[in-house]
N, C-alpha and C positions, 0 to 999 in steps of 0.2 A: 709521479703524479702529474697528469697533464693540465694545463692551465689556458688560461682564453677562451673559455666556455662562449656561447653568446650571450646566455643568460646571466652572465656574471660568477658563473662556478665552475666546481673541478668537476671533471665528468669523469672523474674516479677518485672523488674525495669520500670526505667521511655518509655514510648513511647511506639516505634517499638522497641527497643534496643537488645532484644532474637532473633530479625529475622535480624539482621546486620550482615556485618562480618567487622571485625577490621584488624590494620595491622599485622601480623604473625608476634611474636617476637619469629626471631627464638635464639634469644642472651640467652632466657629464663633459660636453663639448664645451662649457663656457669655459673661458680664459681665466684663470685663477681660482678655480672653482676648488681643486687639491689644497691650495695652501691656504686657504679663508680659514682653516679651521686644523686640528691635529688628530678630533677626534675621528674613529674610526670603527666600523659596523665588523664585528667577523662572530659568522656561524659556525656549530659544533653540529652534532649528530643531531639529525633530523630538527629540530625547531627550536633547539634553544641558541641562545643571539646572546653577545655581552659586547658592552663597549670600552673604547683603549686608547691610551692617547699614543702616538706616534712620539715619543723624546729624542728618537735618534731620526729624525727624518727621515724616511725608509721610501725609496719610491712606490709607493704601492698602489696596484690597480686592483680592481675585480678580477677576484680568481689566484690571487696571490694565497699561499699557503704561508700560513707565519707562528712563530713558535709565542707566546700572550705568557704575562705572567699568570699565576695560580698559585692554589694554595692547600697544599705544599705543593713544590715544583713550577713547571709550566706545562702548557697546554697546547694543542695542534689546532688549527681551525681555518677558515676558508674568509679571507678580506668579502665581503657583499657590498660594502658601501663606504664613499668615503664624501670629501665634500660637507657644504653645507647643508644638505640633506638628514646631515646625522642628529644634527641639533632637531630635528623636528621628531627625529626616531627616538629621541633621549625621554619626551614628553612623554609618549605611548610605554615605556619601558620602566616607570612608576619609580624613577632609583629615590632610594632614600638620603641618602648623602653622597658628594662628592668621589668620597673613599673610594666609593664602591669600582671607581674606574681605575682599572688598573693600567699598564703597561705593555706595549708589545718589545719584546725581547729582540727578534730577525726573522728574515725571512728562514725558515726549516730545510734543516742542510739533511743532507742525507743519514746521519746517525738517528737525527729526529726523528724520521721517516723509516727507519726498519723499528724505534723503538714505540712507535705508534701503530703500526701493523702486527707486533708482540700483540699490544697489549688489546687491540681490536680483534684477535683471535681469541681471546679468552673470556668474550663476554656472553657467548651464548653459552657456552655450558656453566659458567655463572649461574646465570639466571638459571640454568635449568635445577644445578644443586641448591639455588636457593631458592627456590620455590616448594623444593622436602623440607627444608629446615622449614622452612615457615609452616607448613604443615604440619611438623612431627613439634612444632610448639601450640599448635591447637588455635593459629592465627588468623582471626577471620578478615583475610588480603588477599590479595591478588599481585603478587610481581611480575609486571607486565614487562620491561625492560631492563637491562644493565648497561651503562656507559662509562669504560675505563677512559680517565684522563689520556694524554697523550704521551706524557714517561710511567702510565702504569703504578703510580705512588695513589690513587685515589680510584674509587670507584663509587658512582651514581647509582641508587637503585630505585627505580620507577613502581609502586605500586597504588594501586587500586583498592578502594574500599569504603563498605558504606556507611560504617562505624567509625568510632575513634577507636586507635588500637595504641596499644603498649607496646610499643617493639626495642624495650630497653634488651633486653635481654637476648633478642634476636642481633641487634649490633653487637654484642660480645660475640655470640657466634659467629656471625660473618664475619667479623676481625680475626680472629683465632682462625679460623678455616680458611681466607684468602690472603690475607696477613697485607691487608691494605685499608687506608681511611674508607671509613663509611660514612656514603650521607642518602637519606633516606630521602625521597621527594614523590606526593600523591602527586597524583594526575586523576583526572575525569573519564568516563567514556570515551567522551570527544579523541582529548589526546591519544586514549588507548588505539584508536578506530585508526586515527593518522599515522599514527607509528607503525600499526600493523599491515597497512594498506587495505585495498577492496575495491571491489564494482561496483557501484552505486545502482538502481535501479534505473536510471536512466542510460544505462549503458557505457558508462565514462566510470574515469577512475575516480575514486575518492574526492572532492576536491579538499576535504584537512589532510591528506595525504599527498595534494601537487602544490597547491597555494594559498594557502588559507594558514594563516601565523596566530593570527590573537582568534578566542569566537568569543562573539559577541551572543546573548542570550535569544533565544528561540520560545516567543509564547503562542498560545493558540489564535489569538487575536489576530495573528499573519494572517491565518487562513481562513477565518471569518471573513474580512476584508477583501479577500482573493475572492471568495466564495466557492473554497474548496469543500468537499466531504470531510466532516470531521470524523474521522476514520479511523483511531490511531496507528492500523498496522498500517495503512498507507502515509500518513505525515511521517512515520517513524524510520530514521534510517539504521545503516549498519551498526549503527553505536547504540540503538534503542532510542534514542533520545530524537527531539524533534528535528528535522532536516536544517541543517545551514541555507538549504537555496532557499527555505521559505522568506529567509528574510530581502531576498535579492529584488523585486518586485513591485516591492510593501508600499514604496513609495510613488511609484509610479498608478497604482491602483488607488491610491488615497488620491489623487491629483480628478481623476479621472472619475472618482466617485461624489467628489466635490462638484460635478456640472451636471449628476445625476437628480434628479426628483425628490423629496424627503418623504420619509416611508407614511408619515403621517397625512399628506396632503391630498386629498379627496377632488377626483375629476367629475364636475359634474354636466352632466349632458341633460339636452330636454329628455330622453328616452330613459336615464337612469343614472346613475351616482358608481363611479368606479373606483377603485381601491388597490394599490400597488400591492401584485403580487409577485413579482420578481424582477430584476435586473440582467442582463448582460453587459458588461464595464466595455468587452472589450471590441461590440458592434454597437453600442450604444442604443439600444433596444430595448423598453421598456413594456412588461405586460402587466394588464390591470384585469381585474376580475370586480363583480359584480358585488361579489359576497365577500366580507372583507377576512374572513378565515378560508372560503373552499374555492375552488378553482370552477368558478362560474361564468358561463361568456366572456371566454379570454379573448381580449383584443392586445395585439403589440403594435405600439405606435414607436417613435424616433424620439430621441429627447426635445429636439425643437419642436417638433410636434405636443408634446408632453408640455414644454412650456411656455404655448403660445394659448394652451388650456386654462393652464394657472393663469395667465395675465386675463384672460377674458372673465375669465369667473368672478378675479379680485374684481371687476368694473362690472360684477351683476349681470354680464351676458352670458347665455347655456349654449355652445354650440349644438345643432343636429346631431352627431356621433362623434364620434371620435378620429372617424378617418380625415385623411389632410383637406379630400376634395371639399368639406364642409356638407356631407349630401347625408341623407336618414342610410343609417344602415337596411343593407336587401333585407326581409323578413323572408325567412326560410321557408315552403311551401308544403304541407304533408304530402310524403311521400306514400301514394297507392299500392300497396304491396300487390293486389289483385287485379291490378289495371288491365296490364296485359295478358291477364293470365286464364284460361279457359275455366270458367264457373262449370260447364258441366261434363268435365273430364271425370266426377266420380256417380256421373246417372246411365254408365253404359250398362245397357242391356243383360241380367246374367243368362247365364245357359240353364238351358232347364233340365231336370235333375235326369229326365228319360235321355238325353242325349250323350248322357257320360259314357263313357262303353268301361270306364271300370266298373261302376256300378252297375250296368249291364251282363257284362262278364261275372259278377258276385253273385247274382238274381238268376241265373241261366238253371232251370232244373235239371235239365238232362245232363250239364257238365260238358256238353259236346265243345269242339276245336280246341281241346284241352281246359276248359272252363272248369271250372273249381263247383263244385255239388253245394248248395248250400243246406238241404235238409240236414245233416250231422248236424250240424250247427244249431238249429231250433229243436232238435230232440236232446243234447244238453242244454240249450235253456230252459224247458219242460221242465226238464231233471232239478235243478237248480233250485226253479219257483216251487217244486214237491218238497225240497228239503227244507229252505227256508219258510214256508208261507202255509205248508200242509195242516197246519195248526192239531192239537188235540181231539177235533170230532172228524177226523179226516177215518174213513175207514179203515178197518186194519189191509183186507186185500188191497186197497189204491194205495197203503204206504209202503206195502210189498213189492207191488207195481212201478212205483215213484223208486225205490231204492236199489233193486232189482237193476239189472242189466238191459237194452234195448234188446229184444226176443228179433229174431228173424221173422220174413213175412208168413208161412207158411203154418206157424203155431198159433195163427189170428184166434182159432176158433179155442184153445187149449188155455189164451188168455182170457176170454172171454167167460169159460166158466170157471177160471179161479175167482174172478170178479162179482159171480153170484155167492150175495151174500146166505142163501139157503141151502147152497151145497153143492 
């Protein structure tokens, strides 16, 4: 295992550990900064941190791998910090009693080290076998992680869940089955998400997966203040739960919101009475509307602009408008849709119906230069008005006539006395 990280780690210790960052000791270079103190910072797999005192005086820098007491056994783990530093990490670390700090045993000699590579190889299929037992006991969890000790006598098991669960029974099993100490420890989202790593949407890794140790709580009030979209698929990250970077900002948008306008305070002008309808924090632009619910004659002035309004108005003076120059705002002028537009583009001239040459060509009797005949055409419409309109005193020969076929011209005379009604 190689040692002298710059970061203070092994770049092939346990975990993620080479892709973490730790806290910056910047106390590092001062002169007695190691022996002020014995206590001592050393991490394990992925985030969890316990602290040690030094009894045997051990030279140890960042990046030292050191065999720690434990229980039962001992433990493998990566020195992060030493110094007076540690004292301030001990406060963040919530311990309950003194007890709790144990001992570091030496620095991990080589036997340490093959029997912690053992026992690091048999954590994933762990976890994978214990995730059917947990299922085939009907346990509503999630075993997100296994962490064997560094001599293999204990094993951590990481799970998730939304309930409270009974897992007495589940520890008999996993004793029996890997025939080592069990201890059961929930984890959140959160942790799940860092453990397992990810992209975040902003294109970067995780950050509870490179440097982010404790989290601290995540409400929607960040983002009111930011004045983000309250969106949830958007505030939500990989973990479901609301983003860590919401909180990175918060402060800085509270500082800057403070030299902002208050939503209630009424700009009054001679021309009219304005009302904040929105903010920009981060160009310090303020728009007011007319109406104090709808987005009416929006003007955006500057915040000193904005509050050089409030101080005139408190002393009873209306400025002209709102803009800086102190002048009446332009009045907009109607715009003439018809100004330039030709009135009598729709009085041209029509063509008159004899000029058409299709309807020319329709009307041609003779049909000549291939002209289409138009009498067939008025001899079924004849026809037509006989069937429809011939009524009951229509003569019987004229509905003979009417239903009958057009006769050829040369039977004129043949129709003619069908049509006498005497015979």
């Amino acid at each position: 295992m190689c040692t002298g990280c710059d970061r203070g780690l092994s770049c092939a210790a346990v975990g993620r550990q080479d892709k973490q960052l730790n806290t910056y000791d910047w106390l590092e270079d001062v002169p007695g900064n190691a022996e002020s103190t014995d206590l001592v910072e050393v991490q394990f797999k992925n985030t969890r941190k316990g602290y040690y005192h030094n009894v045997n005086n051990l030279d140890l820098k960042k990046g030292d791998v050191v065999a720690v007491e434990a229980n039962p056994g001992h433990d493998i783990g990566v020195v992060t910090l030493t110094g007076r530093l540690v004292r301030l990490q001990l406060k963040k670390a919530n311990l309950k009693s003194a007890d709790e700090i144990r001992r570091i045993y030496r620095v991990a000699k080589p036997v340490d080290m093959d029997k912690y590579a053992e026992a690091k190889s048999r954590e994933h299929g762990t976890m994978i076998q214990s995730r059917q037992i947990a299922k085939d006991l009907n346990l509503q969890m999630k075993i997100g992680d296994v962490e064997y000790q560094g001599d293999g006598n204990k094993a951590i098991f990481y799970y998730i869940a939304d309930e409270r669960v009974d897992f007495r029974q589940l520890i008999k099993v996993l004793a029996d089955t890997f025939h080592v100490r069990i201890e059961m420890k929930q984890i959140g989202a959160r942790q799940e998400a860092g453990r397992i790593g990810g992209t975040g949407p902003c294109g970067r890794e995780l950050c509870c997966a490179t440097w982010i140790k404790s989290f601290s709580s995540v409400s929607t009030n960040a983002a009111r203040i930011q004045d983000l979209s309250l969106n949830p698929q958007k505030l939500a990250g990989m973990c479901a739960k609301l983003k860590c970077c919401l909180n990175y900002e918060v402060d800085q948008y509270v500082e800057a919101g403070k030299k902002m306008p208050g939503k209630d305070v009424v700009l009054v002008t001679q021309d009219a009475e304005y009302h904040l309808f929105k903010t920009d924090i981060l160009t310090g632009q303020c728009t007011y509307s007319t109406d104090k619910n709808l987005a009416v004659n929006l003007e955006t002035i500057d915040i000193v602009r904005a509050r050089e309004i409030i101080s005139m108005n408190r002393h009873g003076e209306k400025p002209l408008s709102l803009l800086e120059d102190n002048k009446a705002k332009a009045r907009k002028k109607p715009v003439d849709l018809l100004a330039d537009a030709d009135v009598s583009r729709f009085d041209k001239a029509k063509k008159k119906k004899g000029n058409n040459p299709k309807r020319n060509r329709n009307n041609n009797p003779n049909g000549q230069n291939g002209e289409r005949d138009n009498r067939p055409r008025r001899r079924n419409r004849q026809m037509a008005d006989g069937q429809n309109g011939g009524g009951e005193g229509a003569p019987q020969g004229q509905q003979a006539h009417q239903n009958a076929p057009a006769p050829q011209q040369p039977n004129a005379k043949a129709r003619t006395a069908n049509t006498n009604p005497e015979g």
